[in-house]
C-alpha positions in Angstrom: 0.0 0.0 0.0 1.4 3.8 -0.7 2.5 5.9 2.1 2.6 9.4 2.7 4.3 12.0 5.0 2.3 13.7 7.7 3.5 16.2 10.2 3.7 14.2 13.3 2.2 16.5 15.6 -1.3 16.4 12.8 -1.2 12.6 13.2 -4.3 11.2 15.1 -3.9 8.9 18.1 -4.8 6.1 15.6 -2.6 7.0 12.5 0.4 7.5 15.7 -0.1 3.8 16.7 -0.2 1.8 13.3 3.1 3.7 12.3 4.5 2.5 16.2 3.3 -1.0 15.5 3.7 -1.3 11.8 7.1 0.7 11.1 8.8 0.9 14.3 8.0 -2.2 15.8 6.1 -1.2 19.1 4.2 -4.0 19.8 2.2 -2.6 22.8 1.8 0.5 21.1 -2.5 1.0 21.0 -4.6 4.0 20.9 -5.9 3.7 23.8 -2.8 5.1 25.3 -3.7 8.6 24.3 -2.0 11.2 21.7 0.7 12.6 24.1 1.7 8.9 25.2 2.5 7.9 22.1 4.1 11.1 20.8 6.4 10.7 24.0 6.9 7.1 23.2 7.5 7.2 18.9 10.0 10.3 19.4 12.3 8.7 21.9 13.1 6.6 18.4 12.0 8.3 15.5 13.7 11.8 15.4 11.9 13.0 12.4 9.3 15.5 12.2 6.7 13.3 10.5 5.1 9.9 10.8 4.2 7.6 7.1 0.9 6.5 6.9 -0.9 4.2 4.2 -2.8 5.6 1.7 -5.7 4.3 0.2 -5.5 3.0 -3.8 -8.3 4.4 -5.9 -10.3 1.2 -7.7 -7.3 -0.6 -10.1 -8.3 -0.4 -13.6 -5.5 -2.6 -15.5 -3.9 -1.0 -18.4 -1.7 -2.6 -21.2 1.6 -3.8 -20.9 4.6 -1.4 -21.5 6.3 -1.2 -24.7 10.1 -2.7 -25.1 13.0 0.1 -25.0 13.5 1.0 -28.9 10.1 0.5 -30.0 8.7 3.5 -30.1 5.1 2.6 -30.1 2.9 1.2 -28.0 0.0 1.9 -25.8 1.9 5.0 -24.3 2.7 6.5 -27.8 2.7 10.4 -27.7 3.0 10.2 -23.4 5.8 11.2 -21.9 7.9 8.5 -21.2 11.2 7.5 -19.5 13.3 4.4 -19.6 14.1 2.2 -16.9 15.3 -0.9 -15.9 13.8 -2.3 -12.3 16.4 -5.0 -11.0 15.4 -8.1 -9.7 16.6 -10.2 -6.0 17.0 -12.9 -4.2 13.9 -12.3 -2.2 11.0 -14.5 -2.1 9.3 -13.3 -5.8 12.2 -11.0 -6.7 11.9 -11.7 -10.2 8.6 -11.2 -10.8 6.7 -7.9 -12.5 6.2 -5.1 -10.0 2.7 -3.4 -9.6 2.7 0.3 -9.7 -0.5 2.3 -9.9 -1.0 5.7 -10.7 -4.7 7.4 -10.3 -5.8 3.7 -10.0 -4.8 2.8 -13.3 -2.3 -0.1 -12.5 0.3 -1.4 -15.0 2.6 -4.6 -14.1 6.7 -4.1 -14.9 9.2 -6.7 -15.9 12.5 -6.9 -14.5 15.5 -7.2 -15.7 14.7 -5.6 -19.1 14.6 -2.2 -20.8 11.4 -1.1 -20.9 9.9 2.5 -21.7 6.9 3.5 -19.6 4.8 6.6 -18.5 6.9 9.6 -16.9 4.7 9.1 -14.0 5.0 5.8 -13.2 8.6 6.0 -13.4 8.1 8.9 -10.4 5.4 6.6 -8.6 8.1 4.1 -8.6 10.9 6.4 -7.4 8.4 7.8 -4.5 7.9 3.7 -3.1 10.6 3.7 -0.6 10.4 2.7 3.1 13.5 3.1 6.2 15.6 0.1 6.9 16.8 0.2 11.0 20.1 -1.4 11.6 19.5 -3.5 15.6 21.5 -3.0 18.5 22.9 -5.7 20.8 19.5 -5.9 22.7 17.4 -5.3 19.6 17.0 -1.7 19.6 16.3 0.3 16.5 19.4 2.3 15.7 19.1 6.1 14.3 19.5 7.1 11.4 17.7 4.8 9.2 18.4 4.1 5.6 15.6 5.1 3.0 15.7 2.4 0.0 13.4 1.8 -3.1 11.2 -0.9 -3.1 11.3 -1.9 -6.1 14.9 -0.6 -7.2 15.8 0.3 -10.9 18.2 2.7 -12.8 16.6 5.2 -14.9 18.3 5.3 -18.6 16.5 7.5 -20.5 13.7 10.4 -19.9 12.0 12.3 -22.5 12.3 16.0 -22.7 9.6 17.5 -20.6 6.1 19.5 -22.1 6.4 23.0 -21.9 3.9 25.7 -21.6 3.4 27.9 -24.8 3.5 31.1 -22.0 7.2 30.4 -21.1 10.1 32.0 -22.1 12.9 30.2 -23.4 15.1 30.7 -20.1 12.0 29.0 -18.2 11.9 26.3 -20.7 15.7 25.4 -19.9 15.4 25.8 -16.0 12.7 23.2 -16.3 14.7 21.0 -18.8 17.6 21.4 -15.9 15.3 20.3 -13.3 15.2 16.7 -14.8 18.8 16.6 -14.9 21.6 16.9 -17.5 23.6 19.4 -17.9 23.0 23.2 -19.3 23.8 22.0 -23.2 21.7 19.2 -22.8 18.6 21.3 -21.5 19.2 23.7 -24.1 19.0 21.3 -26.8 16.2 19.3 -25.3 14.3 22.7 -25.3 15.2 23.4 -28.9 14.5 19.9 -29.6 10.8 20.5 -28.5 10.0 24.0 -29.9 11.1 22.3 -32.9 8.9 19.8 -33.0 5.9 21.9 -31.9 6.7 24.2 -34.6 6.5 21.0 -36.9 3.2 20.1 -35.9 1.7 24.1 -36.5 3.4 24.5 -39.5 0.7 24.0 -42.6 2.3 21.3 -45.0 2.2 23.7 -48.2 4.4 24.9 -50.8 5.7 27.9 -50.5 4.8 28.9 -46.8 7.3 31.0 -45.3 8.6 32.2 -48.3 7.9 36.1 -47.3 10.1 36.0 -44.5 13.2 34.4 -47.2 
């Protein structure tokens, strides 16, 4: 189930003792014991300002599966896409095709192949990570802990993001930037675009453009 952040001092009694019992390992940990109890009780081990709870999926509606790396079509043609791999483990169904649902539409990924999917899901997939403690001698959860995917994967390839027709070129490449790369890369990822925008508006007739020659 996905998780969010919610400032811990928001976090009902309720929501303060599923994350002691589910995440931190509190076993006694109920709601009965009252808000300030627990707060007390979760901060003597969790030094962050914010608790994870779950987060309800909207109804699944199953969509096709994602094209190969290469194709170029498939049933995300003219999305935003990025390319990724998602590597499998040893663990009990390590190899098998992840889930990962985005506004209840749920698509299932292979591992261990290139494959080219929503923009999207490749973010939904980079947002599902959880904290791994490291125990002490007498079992105690040790601080810090480490944040890890779930489902890890190395991203090899992201399309050039949309831009707004209201932008100015300079906005266009801080946005380009944003997604990594460096400064020549946004820049030609931005010219790259305008380019083909300007494609798609330009009428397909002889002679057009030929005042401006």
């Amino acid at each position: 189930m996905p998780q969010m952040k919610k400032p811990i001092n928001e976090a009902s009694a309720t929501e303060l003792a599923t994350f002691a019992l589910t995440v931190l390992g509190m076993e006694r940990a109920t709601s009965t014991m009252g808000k300030p109890a627990l707060l007390a009780k979760i901060q003597n081990a969790w030094k962050e300002d914010f608790i994870l709870i779950n987060v309800k999926e909207a109804d699944i509606v199953r969509q096709d599966p994602p094209a190969r790396a290469g194709t170029g079509s498939g049933p995300f043609a003219g999305r935003r896409c990025a390319t990724i791999r998602i590597h499998p483990n040893d663990l009990p169904g390590g190899d098998q095709p992840v889930p990962v649902s985005v506004n209840g539409t749920q698509i299932f990924l292979p591992r261990d192949e290139d494959i080219r999917i929503p923009y999207e899901y490749m973010e939904a997939l980079d947002n599902a990570k959880h904290y791994v403690y490291k125990q002490g001698p007498n079992g105690e959860l040790l601080y810090p802990p480490r944040e890890v995917h779930g489902y890890p994967f190395s991203k090899l390839a992201v399309d050039p993001p949309f831009f707004g027709w209201n932008m100015t070129r300079e906005e266009k490449v801080d946005l380009a930037r944003k997604h990594g790369g460096s400064l020549k890369a946004a820049k030609e990822a931005v010219e790259a675009a305008e380019a083909a925008e300007l494609a798609m508006l330009t009428p397909d007739i002889e002679g057009f453009g030929a005042e401006a020659e």
